[in-house]
C-alpha positions as CSV (number, residue, x, y, z in Angstrom):
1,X,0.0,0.0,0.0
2,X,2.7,2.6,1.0
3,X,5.5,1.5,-1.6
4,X,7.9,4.4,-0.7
5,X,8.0,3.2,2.9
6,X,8.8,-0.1,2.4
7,X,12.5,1.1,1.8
8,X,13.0,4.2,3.6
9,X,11.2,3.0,6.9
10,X,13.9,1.0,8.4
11,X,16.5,3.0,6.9
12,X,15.4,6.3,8.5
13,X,14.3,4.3,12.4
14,X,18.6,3.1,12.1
15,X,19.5,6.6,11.1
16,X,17.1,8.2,14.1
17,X,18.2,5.7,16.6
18,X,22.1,6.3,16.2
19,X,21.7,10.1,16.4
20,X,19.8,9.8,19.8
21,X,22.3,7.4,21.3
22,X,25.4,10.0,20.0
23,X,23.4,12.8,21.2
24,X,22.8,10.3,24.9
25,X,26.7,10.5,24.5
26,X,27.3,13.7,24.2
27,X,28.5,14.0,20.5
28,X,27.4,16.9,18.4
29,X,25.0,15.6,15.3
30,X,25.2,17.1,11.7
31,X,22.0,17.9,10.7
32,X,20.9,15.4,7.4
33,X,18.8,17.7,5.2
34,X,19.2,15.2,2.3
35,X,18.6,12.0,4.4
36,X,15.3,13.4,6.4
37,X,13.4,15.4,3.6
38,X,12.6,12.8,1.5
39,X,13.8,9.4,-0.3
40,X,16.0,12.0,-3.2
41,X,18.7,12.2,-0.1
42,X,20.7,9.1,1.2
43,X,20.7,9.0,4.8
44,X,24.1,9.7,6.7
45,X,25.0,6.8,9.0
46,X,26.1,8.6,12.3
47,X,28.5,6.3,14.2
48,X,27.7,4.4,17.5
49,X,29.9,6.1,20.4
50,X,29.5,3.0,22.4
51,X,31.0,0.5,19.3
52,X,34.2,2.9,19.8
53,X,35.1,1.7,23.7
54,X,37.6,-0.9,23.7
55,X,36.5,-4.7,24.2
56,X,37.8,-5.8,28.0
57,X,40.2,-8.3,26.6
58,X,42.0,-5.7,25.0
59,X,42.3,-3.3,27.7
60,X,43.5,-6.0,29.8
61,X,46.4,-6.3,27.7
62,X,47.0,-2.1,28.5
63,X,50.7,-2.2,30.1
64,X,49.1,-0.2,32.8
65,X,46.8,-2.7,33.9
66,X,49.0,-5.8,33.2
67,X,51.1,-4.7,35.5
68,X,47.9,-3.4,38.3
69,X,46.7,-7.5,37.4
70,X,50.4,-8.6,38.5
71,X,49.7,-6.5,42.1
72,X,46.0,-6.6,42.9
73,X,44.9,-9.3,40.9
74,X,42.6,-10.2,37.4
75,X,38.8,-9.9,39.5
76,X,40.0,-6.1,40.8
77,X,41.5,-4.9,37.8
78,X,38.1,-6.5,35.4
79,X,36.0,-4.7,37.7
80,X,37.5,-0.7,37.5
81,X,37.8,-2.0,33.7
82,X,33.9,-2.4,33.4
83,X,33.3,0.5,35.9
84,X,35.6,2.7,33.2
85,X,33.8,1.1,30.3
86,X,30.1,2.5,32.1
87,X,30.9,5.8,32.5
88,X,32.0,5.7,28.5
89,X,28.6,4.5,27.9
90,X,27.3,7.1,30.2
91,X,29.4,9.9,28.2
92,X,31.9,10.8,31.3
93,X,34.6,9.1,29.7
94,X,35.8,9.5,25.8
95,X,36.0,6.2,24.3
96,X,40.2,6.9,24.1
97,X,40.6,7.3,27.7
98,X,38.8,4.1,29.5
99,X,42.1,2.5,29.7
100,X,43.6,5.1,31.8
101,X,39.8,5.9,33.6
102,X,40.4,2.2,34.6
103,X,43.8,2.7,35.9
104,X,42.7,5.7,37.9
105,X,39.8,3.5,39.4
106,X,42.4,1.0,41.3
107,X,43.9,1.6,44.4
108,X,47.6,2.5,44.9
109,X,48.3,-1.5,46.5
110,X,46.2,-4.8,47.3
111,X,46.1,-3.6,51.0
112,X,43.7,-0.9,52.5
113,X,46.3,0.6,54.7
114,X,48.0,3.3,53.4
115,X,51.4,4.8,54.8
116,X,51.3,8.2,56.3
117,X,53.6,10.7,57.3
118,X,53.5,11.4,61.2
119,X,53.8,15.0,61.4
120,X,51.5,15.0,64.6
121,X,54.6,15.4,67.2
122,X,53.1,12.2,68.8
123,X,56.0,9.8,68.3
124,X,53.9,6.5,69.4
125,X,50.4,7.7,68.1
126,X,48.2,4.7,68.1
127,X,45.9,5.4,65.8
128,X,48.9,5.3,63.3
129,X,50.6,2.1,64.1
130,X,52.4,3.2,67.1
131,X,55.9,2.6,66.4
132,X,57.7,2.6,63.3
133,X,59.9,-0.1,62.3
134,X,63.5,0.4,61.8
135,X,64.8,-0.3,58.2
136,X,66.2,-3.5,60.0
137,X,63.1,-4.9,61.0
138,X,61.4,-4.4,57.8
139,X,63.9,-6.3,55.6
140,X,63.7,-9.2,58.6
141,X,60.2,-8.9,57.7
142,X,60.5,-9.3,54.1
143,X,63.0,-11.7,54.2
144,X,61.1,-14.1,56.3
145,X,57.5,-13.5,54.4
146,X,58.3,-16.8,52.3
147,X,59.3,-20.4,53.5
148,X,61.4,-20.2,56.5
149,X,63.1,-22.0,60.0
150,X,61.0,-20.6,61.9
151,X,60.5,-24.0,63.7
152,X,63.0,-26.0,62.2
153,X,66.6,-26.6,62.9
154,X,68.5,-26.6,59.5
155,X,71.7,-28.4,61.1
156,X,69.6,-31.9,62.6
157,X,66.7,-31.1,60.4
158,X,64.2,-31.8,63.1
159,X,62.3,-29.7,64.8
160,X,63.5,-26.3,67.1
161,X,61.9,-24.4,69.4
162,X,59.7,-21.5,67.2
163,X,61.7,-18.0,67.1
164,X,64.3,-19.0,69.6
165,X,66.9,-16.4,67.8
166,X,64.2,-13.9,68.8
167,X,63.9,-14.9,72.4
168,X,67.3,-14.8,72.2
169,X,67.8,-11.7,71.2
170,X,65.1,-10.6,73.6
171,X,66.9,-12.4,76.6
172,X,70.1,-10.4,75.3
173,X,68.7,-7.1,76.0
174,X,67.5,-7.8,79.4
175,X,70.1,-9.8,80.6
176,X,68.2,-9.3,84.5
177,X,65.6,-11.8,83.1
178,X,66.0,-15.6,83.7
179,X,63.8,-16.5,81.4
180,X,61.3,-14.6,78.2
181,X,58.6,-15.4,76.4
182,X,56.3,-13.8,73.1
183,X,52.3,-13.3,72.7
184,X,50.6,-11.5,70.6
185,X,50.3,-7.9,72.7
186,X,51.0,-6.4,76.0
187,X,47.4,-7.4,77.1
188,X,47.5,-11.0,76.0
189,X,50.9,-11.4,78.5
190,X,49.0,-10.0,81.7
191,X,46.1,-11.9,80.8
192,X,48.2,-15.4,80.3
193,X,50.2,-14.7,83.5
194,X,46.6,-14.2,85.0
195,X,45.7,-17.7,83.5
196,X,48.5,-19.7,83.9
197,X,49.3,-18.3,87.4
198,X,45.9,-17.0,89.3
199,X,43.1,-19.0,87.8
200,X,40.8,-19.8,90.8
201,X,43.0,-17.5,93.4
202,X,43.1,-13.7,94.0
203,X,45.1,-11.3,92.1
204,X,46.0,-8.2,94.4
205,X,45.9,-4.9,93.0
206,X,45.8,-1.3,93.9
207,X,42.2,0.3,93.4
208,X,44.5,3.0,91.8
209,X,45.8,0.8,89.2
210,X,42.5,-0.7,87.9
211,X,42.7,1.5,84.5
212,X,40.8,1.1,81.3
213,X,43.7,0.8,78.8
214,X,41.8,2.0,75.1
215,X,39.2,1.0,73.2
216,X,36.4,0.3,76.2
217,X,38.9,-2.3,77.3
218,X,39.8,-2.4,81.3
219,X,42.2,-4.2,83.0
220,X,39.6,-5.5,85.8
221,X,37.8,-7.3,82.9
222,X,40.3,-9.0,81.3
223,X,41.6,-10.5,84.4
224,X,38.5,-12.1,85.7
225,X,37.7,-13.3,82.4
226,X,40.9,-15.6,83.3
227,X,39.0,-17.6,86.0
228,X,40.9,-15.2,88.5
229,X,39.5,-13.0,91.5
230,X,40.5,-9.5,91.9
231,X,41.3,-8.3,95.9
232,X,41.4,-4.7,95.6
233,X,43.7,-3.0,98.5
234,X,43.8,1.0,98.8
235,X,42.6,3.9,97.5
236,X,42.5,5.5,94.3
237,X,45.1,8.2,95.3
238,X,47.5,6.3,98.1
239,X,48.0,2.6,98.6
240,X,50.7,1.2,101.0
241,X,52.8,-2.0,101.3
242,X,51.1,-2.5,104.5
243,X,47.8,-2.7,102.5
244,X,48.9,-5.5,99.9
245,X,50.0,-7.4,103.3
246,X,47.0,-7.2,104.9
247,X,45.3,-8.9,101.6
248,X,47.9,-11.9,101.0
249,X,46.9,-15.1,102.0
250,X,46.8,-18.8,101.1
251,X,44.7,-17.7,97.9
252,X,46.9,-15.7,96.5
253,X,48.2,-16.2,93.2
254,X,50.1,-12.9,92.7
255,X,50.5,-9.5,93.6
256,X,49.9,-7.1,90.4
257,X,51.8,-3.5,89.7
258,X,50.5,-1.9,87.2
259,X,51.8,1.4,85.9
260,X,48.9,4.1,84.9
261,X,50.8,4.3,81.9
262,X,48.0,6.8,80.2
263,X,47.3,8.9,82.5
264,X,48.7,10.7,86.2
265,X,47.3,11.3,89.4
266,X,49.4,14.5,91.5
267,X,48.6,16.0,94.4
268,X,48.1,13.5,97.6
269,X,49.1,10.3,96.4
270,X,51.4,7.3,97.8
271,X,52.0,4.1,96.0
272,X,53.9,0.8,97.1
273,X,57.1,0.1,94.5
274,X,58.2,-3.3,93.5
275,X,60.7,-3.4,95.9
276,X,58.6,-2.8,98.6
277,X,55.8,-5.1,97.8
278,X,58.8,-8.3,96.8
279,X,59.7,-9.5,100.6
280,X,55.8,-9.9,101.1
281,X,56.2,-13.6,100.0
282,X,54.0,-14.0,96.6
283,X,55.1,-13.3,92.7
284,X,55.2,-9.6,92.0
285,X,53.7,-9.2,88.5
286,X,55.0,-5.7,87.2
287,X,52.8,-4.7,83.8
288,X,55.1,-1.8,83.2
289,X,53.1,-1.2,79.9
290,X,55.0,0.7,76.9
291,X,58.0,-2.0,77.1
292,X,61.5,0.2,78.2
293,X,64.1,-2.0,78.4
294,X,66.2,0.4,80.7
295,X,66.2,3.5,81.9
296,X,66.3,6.5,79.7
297,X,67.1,10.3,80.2
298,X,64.6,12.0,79.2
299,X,62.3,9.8,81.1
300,X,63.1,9.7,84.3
301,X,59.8,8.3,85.6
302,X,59.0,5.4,83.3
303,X,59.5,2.3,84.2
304,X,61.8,0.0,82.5
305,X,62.2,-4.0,82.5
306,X,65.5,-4.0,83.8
307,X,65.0,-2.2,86.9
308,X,61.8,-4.0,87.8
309,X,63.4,-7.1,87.7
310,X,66.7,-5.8,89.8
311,X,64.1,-4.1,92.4
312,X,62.9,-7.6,93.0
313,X,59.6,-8.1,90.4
314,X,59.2,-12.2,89.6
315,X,57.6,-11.4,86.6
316,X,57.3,-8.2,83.5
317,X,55.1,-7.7,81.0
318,X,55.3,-4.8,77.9
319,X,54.1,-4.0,74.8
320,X,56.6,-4.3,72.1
321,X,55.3,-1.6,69.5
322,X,55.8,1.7,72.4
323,X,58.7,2.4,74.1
324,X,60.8,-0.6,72.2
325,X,60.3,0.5,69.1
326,X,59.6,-2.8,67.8
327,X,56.1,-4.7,65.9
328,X,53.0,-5.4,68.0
329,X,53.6,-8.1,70.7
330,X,53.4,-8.9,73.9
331,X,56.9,-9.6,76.3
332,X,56.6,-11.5,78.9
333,X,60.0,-11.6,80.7
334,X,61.0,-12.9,84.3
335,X,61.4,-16.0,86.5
336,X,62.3,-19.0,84.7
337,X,59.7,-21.4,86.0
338,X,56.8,-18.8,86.0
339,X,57.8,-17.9,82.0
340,X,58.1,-21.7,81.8
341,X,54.2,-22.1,83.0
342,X,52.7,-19.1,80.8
343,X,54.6,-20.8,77.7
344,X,53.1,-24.0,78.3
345,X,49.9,-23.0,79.5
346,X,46.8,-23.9,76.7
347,X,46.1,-20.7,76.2
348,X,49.7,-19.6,74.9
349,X,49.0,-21.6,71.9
350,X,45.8,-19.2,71.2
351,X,48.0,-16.1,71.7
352,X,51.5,-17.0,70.1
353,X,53.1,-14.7,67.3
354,X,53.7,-15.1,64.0
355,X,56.9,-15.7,61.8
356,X,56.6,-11.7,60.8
357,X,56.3,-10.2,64.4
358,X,59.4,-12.5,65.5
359,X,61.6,-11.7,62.6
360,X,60.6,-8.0,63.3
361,X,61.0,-8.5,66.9
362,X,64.7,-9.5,66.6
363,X,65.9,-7.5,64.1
364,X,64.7,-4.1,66.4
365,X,66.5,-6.2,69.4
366,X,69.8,-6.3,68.0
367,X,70.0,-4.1,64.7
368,X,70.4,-0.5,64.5
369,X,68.5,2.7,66.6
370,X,64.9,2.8,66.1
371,X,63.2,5.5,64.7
372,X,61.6,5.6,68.0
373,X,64.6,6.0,69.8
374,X,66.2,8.4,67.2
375,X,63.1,10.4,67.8
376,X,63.6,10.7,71.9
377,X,67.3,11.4,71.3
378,X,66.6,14.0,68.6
379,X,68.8,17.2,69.1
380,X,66.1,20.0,69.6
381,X,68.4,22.6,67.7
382,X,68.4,20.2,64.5
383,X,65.4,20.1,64.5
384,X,64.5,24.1,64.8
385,X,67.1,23.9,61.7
386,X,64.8,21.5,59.7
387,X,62.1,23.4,60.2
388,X,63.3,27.2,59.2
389,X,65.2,25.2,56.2
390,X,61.4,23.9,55.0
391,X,59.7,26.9,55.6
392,X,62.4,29.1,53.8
393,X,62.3,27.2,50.8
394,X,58.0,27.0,50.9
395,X,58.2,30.3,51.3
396,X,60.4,31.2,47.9
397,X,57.3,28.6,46.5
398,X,54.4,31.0,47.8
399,X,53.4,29.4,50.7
400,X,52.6,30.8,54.1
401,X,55.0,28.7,55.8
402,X,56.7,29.3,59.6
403,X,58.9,27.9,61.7
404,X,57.8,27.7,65.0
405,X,58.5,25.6,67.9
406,X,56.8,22.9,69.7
407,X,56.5,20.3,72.1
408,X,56.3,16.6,70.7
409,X,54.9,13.5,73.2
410,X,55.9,10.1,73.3
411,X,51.8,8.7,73.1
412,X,50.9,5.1,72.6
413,X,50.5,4.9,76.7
414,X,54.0,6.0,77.4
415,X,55.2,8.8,80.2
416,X,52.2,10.2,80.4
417,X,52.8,14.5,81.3
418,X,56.2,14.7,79.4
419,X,57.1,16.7,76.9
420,X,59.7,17.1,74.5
421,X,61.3,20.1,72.8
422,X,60.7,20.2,69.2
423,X,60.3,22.6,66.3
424,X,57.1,22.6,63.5
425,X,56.2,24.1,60.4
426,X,53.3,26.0,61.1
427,X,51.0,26.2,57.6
428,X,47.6,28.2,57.5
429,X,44.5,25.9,59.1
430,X,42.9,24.4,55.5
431,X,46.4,22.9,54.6
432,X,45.3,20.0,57.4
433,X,42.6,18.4,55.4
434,X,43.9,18.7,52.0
435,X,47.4,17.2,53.4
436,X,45.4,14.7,54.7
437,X,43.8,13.4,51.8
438,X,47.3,13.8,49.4
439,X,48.7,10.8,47.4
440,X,51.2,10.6,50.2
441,X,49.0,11.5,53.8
442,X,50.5,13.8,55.8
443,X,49.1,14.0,59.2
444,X,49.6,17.2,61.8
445,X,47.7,19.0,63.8
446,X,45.7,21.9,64.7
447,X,46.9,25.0,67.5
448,X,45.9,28.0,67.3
449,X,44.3,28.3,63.7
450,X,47.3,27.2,62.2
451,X,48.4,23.6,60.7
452,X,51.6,22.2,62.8
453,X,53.4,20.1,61.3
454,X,55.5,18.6,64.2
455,X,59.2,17.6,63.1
456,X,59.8,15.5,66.3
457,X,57.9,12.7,65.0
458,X,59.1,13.2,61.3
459,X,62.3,11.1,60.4
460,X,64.6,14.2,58.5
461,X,65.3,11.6,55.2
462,X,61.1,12.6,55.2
463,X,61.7,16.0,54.7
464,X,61.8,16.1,51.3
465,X,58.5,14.1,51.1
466,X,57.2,16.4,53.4
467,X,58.0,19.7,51.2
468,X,56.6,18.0,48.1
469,X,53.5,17.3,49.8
470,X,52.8,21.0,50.8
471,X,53.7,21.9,47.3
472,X,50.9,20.0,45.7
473,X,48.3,21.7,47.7
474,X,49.4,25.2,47.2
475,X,49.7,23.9,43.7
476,X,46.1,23.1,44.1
477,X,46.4,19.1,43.5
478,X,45.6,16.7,45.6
């Protein structure tokens, strides 16, 4: 009936349909006058946007993301490749660029954690890892992240006991110790010398000393979870030896001193030491918390394992990532045949370290400084010259950069009230976020409407990193 529409109708629906999916893609259309006014003009076929993005199979083969499938993995890479390929479809993407829209999708490593610069002047600060591991320790890691003797004695080729270097090394540094052992934090030691030596009997403890130790956690709680019973002696503020006495008795499994390692009490206050409370008969259990193997200078009040032990304590426990400078663990170190129970108690199976934290462990024991202890050694003059050396050369780059100086903290639940001297780069307040959220995380803090960045907590081959950083956002990048 309509002879002229037999031909043009399908011709002229293909020519409609490809012009509204270039237009959906945000291409600019040629108007057609020939093809639309009648069947005297051929109609103009207007290419498909979408047949233009590359097939998946041959952006996988992109360099780029050969080399991202090599460090995350195919199923990550495959999905930012269909994510890029969507938004081409969508018309936020040009055909040309999915391959690099897909590489811009993945994330910088396989893992979630990304490292930060410490600028915060807090040179344990918890909620970035606490301490930093030495250059040492982090080759001991890599080098013992494949196959290794962990457990094995490569001379006899039978079995050894697991990371005896590391207790070794351990025993080496605190040569007052008969005897060490290694869980899995400073809170897994107290709570297996609880299990394996008070289960059933009555731990006695200053009222003073009952702290909560982070993260809704307290120390009361983890104890009786052990099977043990808590006899409280004293008062918050003042506690004498004469009041542990009064409390020992045929139930007693140990005596427990536990330093308020995150916080201080001044004023009226008395408090029994270890060498007071050790002629009273029972184990002395000193939890001296943020792991000091011996004394220090600048911290005169924090208690260290060595002179616990020599004041007469049958038992220490520490945290390995504070004070030591080492991975996350628990050190348990002491009386032979107490360290001999908590080793072989069931529940030191549940809490044991891995091949990592001991290769870490020993490498901070007997390698080089720490950055932790190159931090509470750092001369406070250096570091006033870092500090006018960044903000000179910021300021030749436009930015309103000071030196100032400042007063860094050790953190983590170490000497809780000191203060160290230390210098800062002092940056205007909205360089915090934007630092924050950089390619490479820097993390300061705020005083006084400025941005500190605090170089007591910065290692000085960071510098450089540092500068770059604060570049980019006065550059305006992130």
């Amino acid at each position: 009936m309509f002879p002229d529409s037999a031909g043009a109708g399908p011709e002229r629906r293909t020519h409609v349909e490809q012009r509204g999916a270039a237009e959906r893609c945000g291409e600019s259309v040629a108007a057609d006058p020939g093809g639309a006014a009648g069947p005297a003009g051929p109609a103009h076929a207007v290419p498909d946007v979408r047949r233009r993005i590359p097939r998946t199979d041959a952006l996988l083969r992109d360099p780029r993301l050969l080399d991202a499938t090599g460090r995350l993995g195919p199923e990550r890479v495959k999905s930012a490749v269909r994510r890029a390929q969507q938004q081409a479809r969508e018309g936020a993407v040009p055909p040309d660029a999915v391959a690099e829209a897909a590489v811009a999708l993945l994330p910088r490593a396989a893992c979630g954690l990304r490292p930060v610069i410490n600028a915060t002047g807090v040179l344990l600060h918890t909620n970035l890892g606490r301490a930093p591991l030495s250059a040492a320790a982090r080759q001991a890691v890599q080098d013992a992240a494949g196959p290794t003797d962990v457990e094995l004695d490569l001379t006899t080729g039978v079995r050894a006991r697991r990371g005896r270097t590391a207790l070794a090394a351990l025993r080496a540094r605190v040569p007052s110790a008969e005897a060490v052992h290694v869980v899995n934090n400073g809170a897994a030691a107290l709570v297996l010398a609880a299990a394996a030596l008070a289960a059933g009997k009555e731990i006695v403890v200053s009222r003073g000393e009952m702290v909560e130790i982070g993260d809704g956690f307290r120390l009361p709680d983890l104890l009786v979870s052990t099977g043990a019973r808590l006899r409280e002696v004293g008062t918050t503020n003042r506690t004498t030896v004469q009041d542990y006495a009064g409390a020992i008795g045929p139930e007693t499994g140990f005596v427990l001193k536990v330093h308020p390692s995150n916080f201080r009490i001044t004023g009226f206050t008395r408090a029994a030491e270890v060498g007071e409370l050790a002629p009273l008969g029972v184990p002395v259990v000193a939890d001296i918390g943020s792991g000091l193997p011996a004394p220090h200078p600048r911290l005169p009040d924090e208690p260290d394992a060595r002179s616990q032990l020599e004041a007469g304590a049958s038992l220490v426990t520490a945290s390995g990532d504070k004070l030591l400078g080492g991975p996350q663990c628990g050190l348990v170190l002491g009386r032979e045949d107490l360290v001999r129970a908590m080793s072989r108690h069931p529940l030191a199976r549940a809490l044991r370290v891995d091949k990592l934290t001991l290769a870490a462990l020993e490498a901070t024991l007997t390698g080089p400084k720490t950055p932790t202890e190159q931090a509470l050694d750092a001369d406070p003059e250096q570091l006033s010259r870092r500090a006018e050396l960044l903000a000179t050369a910021l300021r030749a780059d436009g930015v309103d950069a000071r030196a100032v100086g400042s007063r860094a903290t050790v953190g983590g639940g170490g000497a809780p009230g000191v203060t160290l001297p230390s210098a800062a780069l002092s940056l205007p307040e909205p360089y915090a976020t934007a630092l924050r959220e950089g390619p490479v995380p820097v993390v300061g803090r705020l005083d006084g409407g400025r941005c500190l960045l605090d170089l007591g907590s910065v290692p000085a081959e960071d510098d450089r990193r540092l500068a770059e950083a604060v570049r980019r956002v006065r550059a305006g990048e992130r």
